[in-house]
C-alpha positions in Angstrom: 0.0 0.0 0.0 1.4 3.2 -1.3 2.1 6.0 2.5 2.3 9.4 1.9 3.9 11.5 4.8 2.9 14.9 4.6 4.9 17.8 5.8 3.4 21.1 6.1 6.1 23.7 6.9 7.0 27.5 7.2 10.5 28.7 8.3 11.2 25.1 9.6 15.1 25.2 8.2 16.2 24.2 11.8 14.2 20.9 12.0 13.1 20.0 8.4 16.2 17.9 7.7 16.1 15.7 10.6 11.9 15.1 10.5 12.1 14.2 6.8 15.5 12.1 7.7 13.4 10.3 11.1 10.7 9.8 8.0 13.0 7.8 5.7 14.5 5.7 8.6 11.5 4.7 10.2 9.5 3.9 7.1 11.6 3.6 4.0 8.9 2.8 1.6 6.9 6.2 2.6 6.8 9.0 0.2 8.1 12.2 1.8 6.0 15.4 0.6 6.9 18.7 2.0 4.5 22.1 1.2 6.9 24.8 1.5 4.1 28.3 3.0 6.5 31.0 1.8 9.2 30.1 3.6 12.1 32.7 3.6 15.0 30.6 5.1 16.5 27.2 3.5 13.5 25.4 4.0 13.0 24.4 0.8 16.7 23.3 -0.3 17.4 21.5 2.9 13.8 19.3 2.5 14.8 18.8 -1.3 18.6 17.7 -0.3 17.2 15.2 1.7 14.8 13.6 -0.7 11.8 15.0 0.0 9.6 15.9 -2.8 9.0 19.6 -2.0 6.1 21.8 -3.5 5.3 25.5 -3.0 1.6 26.3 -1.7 1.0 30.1 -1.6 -2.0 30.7 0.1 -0.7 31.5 3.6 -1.9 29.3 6.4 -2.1 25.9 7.2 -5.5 24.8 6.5 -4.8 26.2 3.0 -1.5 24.4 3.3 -3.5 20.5 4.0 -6.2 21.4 1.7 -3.4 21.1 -1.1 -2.2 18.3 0.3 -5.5 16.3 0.4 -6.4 17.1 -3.3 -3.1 17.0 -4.7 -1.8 14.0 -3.7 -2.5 10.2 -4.2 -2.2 7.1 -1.5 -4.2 4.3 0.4 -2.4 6.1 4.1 -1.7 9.2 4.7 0.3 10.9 7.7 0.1 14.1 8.8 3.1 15.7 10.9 4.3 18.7 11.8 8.0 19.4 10.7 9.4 21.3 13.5 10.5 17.8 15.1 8.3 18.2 18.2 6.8 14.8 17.4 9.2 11.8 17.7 8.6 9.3 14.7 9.1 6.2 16.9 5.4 6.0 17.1 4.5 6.1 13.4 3.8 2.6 12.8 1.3 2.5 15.5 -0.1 5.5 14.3 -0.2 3.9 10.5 -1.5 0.3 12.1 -5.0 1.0 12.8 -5.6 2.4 9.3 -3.7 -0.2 7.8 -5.8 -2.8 9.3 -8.5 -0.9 8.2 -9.3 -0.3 12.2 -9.7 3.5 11.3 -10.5 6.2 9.3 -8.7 8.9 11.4 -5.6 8.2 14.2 -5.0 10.6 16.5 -1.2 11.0 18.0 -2.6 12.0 21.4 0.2 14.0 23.3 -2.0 14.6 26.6 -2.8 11.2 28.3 0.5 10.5 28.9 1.4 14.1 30.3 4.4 14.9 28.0 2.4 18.0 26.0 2.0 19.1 29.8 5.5 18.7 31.2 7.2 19.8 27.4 5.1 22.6 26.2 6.5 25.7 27.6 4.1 28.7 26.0 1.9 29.9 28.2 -2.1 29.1 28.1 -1.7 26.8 25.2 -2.3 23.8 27.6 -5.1 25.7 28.8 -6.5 26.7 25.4 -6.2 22.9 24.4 -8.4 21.8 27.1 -10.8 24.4 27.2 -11.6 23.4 23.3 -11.3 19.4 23.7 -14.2 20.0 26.3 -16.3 22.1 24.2 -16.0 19.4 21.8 -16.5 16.4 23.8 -19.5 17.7 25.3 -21.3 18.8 22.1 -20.3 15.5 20.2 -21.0 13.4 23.1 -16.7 12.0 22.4 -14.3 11.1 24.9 -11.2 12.2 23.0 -8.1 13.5 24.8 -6.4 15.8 22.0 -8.4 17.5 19.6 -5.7 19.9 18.5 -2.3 17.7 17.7 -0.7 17.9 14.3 0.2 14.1 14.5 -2.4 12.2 12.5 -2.9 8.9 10.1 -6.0 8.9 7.6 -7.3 6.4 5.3 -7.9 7.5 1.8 -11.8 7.7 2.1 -11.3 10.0 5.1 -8.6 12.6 3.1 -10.8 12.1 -0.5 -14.1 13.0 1.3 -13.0 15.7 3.7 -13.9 19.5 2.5 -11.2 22.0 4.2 -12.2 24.8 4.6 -10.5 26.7 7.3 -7.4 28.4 6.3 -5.3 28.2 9.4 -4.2 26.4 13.0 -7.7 25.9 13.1 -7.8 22.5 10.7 -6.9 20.5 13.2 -10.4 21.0 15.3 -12.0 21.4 11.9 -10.5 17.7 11.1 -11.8 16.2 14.6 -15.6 17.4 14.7 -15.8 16.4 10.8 -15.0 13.1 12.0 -17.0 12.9 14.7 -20.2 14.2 13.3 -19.6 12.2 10.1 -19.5 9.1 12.3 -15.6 8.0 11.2 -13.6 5.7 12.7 -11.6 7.3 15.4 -8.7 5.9 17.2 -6.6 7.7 19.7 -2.2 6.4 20.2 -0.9 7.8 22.9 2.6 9.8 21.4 5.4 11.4 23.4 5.9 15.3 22.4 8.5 17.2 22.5 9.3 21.0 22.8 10.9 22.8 19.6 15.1 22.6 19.6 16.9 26.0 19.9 16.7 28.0 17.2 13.7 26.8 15.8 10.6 29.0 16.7 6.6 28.7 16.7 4.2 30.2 14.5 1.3 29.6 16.8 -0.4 32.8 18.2 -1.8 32.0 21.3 -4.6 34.2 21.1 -5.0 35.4 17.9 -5.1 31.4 16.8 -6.5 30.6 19.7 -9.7 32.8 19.0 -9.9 31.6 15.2 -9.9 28.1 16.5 -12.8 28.7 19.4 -14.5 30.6 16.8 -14.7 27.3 14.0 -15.6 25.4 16.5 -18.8 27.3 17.5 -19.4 27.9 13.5 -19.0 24.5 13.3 -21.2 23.6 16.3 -24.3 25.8 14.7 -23.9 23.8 11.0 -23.3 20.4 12.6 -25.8 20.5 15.4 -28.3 23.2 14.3 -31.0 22.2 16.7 -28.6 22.2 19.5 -27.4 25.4 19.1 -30.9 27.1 17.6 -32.9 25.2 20.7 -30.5 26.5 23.4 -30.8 30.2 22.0 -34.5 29.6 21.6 -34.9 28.7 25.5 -33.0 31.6 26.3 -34.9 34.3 24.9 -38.0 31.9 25.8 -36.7 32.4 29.6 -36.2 36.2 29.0 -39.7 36.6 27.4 -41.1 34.9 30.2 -39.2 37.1 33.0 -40.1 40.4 31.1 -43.7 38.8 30.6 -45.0 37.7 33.9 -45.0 40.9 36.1 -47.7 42.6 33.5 -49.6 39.3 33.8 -49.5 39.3 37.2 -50.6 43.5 37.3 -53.5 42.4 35.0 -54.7 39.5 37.5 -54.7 42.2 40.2 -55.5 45.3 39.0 -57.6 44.2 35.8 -55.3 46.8 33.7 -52.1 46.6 32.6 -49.7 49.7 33.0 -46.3 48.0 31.5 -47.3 48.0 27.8 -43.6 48.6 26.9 -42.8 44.8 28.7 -46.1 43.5 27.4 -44.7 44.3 24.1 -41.1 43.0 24.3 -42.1 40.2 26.0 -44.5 39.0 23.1 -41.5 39.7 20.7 -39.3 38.1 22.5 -41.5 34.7 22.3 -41.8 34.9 19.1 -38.5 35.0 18.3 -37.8 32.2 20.5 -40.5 30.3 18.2 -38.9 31.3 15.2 -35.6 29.8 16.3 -36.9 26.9 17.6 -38.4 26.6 14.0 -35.4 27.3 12.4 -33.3 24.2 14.4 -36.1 21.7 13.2 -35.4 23.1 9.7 -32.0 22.7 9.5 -31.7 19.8 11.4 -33.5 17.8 9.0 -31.5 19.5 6.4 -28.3 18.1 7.8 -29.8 14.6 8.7 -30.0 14.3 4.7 -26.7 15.5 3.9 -25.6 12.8 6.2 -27.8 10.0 4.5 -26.2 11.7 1.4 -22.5 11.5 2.6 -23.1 7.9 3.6 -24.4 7.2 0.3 -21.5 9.1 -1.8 -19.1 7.0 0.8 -20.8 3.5 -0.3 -20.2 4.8 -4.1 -16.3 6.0 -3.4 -15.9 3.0 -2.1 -17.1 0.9 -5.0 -15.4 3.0 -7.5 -12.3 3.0 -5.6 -12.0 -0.7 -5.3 -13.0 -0.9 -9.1 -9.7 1.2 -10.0 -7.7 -0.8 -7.9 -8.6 -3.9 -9.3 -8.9 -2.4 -13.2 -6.3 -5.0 -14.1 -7.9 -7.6 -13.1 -11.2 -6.3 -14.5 -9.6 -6.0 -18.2 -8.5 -9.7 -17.6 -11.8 -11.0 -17.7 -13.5 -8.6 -19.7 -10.4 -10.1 -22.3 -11.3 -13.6 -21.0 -15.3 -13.3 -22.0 -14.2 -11.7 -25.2 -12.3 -14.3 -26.3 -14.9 -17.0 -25.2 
């Protein structure tokens, strides 16, 4: 089965030779692919001198970075890692095994569960930000996963053929994990060591600039993936305000058989309907994305049988030739 590794990489001239070297060692028969961001240092020379085969993507930003990757390129596994060396490459082949066994759809190179990230990572609130997101997450997808936001990752070829990108930075990685879950793909979870970035090489993450791009997909992605979720808890909330506007005028009227708070009377009513019309909206859109599931599940069935027919087209020809000559 044909691996790609893919490399997604900015400035990385300190590390780039020794990840794409750790590459080649570990798994010989892999092909190396590095997508160069605009780097301004060696990046690109260095990848190239050690056999990688190095392509320029020009659309700043990571998620533009993968979505290249994912359309471009060709293989039954793919692998996904970082190339500032912070991942150690002793762990690929158990992050490859599961999709090679056909296990999974999506492996995870989870750096928390065994508390290196933690005792490693030395930029401030990122172990916080992590957390804070992988919660969010969990909760609203009803998971159990322990990193949502590492750059180590395996995929089978349905997974990379069938995925749409479309973030344009850090924030893929979250974009990646909720796809999956909602999308009901295989997950599996391999617990990784991490490592901090060697002297001289230096992060492009910002923590809060990134950090609010990645909390903001993740609730973008929360109202298109779980509409009536989202549309049912704003609903009850204006439903509760409504309500705490409404009753005092009710309450006047019961007493006073007049009401003097027309103002409240007024909002309140609005306020309800509104609440209606959201709740409306949820059911709407729920069903909406309950057929673009059956419709996923569906194009997956057909990529699969066209996929299989390719791979087999030899053998196809072969007895088409055989009936032929019958």
């Amino acid at each position: 089965m044909k691996i790609a590794v893919l490399i997604p990489c900015y400035n990385e001239a300190a590390t780039i030779g020794k990840v794409v070297q750790d590459v080649k060692k570990t798994i010989p028969n892999a092909e190396v692919f590095v997508y160069d961001n605009n780097s301004s240092d060696d990046t690109t020379k260095i990848a190239a001198a050690m056999g990688a085969t190095v392509v320029k993507e020009t659309r700043q930003g990571k998620g533009n970075v993968v979505r290249s990757m994912f359309k471009d390129i060709d293989a039954d596994v793919y692998v996904l890692i970082d190339g500032d060396d912070t991942y150690p490459l002793e762990a690929i082949q158990d992050i490859i095994k599961p999709v090679l066994n056909n296990e999974a759809d999506m492996v995870i190179g989870d750096r928390m569960t065994n508390g290196s990230y933690g005792k490693e990572n030395s930029r401030a609130f990122h172990g916080f930000g992590n957390n804070l997101v992988k919660r969010i997450i969990n909760f609203l997808f009803n998971s159990n996963l322990s990193d949502i936001m590492t750059g180590y990752r395996a995929f089978s070829r349905y997974y990379v053929k069938t995925f749409p990108v479309m973030s344009r930075g850090f924030e893929i990685e979250t974009e990646m994990t909720i796809y999956a879950l909602h999308n009901n793909y295989r997950i599996k979870e391999v617990a990784i060591d991490f490592r901090d970035r060697p002297e001289g090489s230096f992060s492009k993450l910002n923590t809060y600039k990134d950090g609010f791009k990645v909390l903001k997909v993740a609730f973008l992605l929360f109202k298109d993936y779980r509409p009536l979720l989202f549309f049912g808890v704003c609903s009850s909330v204006l439903a509760i305000l409504g309500l705490a506007i409404g009753i005092p005028p009710i309450i006047e009227f019961i007493e006073k058989s007049y009401i003097y708070r027309v103002p409240s009377v007024i909002a309140a009513a609005a306020l309800e309907i509104i609440s209606f019309l959201l709740f409306a909206v949820g059911l709407i859109l729920e069903t909406t994305v309950n057929q673009r599931k059956a419709l996923h599940e569906q194009l997956s069935i057909l990529f699969t049988v066209i996929d299989k027919k390719n791979s087999n087209e030899t053998s196809v020809e072969r007895v088409t030739d055989a009936f032929k000559d019958k």
